[in-house]
C-alpha positions as CSV (number, residue, x, y, z in Angstrom):
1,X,10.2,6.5,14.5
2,X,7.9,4.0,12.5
3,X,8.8,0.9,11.3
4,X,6.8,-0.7,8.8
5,X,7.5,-4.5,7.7
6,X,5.5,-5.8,4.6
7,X,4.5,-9.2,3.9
8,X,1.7,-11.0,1.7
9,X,3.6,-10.7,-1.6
10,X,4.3,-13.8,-4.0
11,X,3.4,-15.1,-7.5
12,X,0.3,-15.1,-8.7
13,X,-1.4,-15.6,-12.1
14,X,-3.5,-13.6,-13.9
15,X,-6.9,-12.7,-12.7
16,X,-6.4,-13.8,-9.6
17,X,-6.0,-12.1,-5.8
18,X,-3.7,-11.2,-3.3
19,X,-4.0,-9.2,-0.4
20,X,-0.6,-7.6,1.2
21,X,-0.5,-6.5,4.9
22,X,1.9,-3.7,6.1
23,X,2.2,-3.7,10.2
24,X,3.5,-1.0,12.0
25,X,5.3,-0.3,14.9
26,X,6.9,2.4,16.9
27,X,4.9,5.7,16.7
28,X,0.9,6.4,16.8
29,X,-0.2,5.0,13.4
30,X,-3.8,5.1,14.3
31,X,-3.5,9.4,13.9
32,X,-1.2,8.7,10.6
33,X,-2.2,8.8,6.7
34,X,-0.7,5.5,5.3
35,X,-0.6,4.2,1.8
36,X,1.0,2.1,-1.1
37,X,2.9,3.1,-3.7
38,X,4.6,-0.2,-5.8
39,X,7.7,0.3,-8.4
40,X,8.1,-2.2,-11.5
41,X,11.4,-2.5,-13.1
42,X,13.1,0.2,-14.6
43,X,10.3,2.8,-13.4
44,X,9.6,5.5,-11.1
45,X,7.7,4.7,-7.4
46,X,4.1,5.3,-8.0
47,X,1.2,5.9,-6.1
48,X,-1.5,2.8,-5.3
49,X,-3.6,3.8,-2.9
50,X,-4.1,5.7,0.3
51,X,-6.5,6.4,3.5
52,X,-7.0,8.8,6.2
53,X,-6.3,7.9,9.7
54,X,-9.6,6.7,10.5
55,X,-10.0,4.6,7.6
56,X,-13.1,6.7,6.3
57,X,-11.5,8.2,3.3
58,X,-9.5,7.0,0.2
59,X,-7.5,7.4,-3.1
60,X,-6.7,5.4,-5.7
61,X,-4.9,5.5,-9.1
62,X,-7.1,5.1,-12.1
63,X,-5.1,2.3,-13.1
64,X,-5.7,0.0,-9.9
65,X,-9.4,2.0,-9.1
66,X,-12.2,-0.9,-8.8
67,X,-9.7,-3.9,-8.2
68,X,-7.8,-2.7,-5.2
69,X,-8.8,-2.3,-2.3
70,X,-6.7,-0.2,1.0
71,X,-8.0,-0.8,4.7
72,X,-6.7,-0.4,8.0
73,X,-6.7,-2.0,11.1
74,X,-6.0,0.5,13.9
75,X,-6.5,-1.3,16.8
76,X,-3.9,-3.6,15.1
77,X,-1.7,-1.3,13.7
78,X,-1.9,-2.2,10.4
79,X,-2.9,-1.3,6.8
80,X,-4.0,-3.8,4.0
81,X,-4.3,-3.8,0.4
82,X,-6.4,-6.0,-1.0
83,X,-5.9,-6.8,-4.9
84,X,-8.3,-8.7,-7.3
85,X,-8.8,-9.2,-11.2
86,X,-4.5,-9.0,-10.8
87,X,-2.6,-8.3,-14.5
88,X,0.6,-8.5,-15.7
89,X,0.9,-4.9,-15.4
90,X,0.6,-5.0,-11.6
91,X,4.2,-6.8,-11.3
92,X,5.9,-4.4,-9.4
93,X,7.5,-4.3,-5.6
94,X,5.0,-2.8,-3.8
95,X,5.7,-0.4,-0.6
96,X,3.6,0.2,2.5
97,X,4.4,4.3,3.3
98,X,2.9,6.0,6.5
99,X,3.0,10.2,7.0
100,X,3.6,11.0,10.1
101,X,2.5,15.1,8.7
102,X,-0.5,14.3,7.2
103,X,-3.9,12.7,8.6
104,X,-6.3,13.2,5.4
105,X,-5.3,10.7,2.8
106,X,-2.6,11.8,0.6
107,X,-1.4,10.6,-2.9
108,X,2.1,12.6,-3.3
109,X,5.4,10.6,-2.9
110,X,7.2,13.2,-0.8
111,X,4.7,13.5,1.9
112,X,5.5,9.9,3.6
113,X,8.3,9.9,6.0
114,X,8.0,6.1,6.7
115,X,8.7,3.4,4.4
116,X,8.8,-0.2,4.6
117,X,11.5,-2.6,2.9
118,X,8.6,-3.6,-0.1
119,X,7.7,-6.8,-0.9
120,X,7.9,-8.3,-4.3
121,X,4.2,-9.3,-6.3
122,X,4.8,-11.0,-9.8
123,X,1.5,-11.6,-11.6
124,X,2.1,-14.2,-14.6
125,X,0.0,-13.9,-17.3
């Protein structure tokens, strides 16, 4: 079992940067696929972003491609997400995810078995 606890999220305005760290614990993350997906109000969970186990190979969605940024930390167990040039449109609560199946980098929902609790980012325009 993997346990995942967020933190890094908070208001920011927009334009501007935040980076959210996801650290895990429990498990071997370093052989894992781990991502972010984020869910606004009223919406669906969507994909953000996601890497491989070694860190070598990502996916992004179009809409966050060039201004986000995923990373990972192995020897810490832990996976970031660095956000710049933030808009309104990013306000969402955004979930750290980790598949436990998958090694390669994977963008589907349903193929994480790990979730943390999310964290909240509100970008004020």
């Amino acid at each position: 079992q993997v346990q995942l606890v967020e933190s890094g999220g908070g208001l920011v305005q927009t334009g501007g940067s935040r980076r959210l760290s996801c650290a895990a614990s429990g498990g071997t993350f370093s052989i894992y696929a781990a991502g972010w997906f984020r869910q606004a109000p009223g919406k669906e969970r969507e994909f953000v972003a996601s890497i491989n186990w070694s860190g070598v190979s990502t996916n992004y969605a179009d809409s966050v491609k060039g201004r986000f940024t995923i990373s990972r930390d192995n020897a810490k167990n832990t996976e970031y997400l660095q956000m710049n040039s933030l808009k309104p449109e990013d306000t969402a609560i955004y979930y750290c995810a980790v598949s436990r199946r998958y090694g390669s980098s994977v963008r589907d929902v349903s193929l994480y078995d790990y979730w943390g609790q999310g964290t909240q980012v509100t970008v004020s325009s």
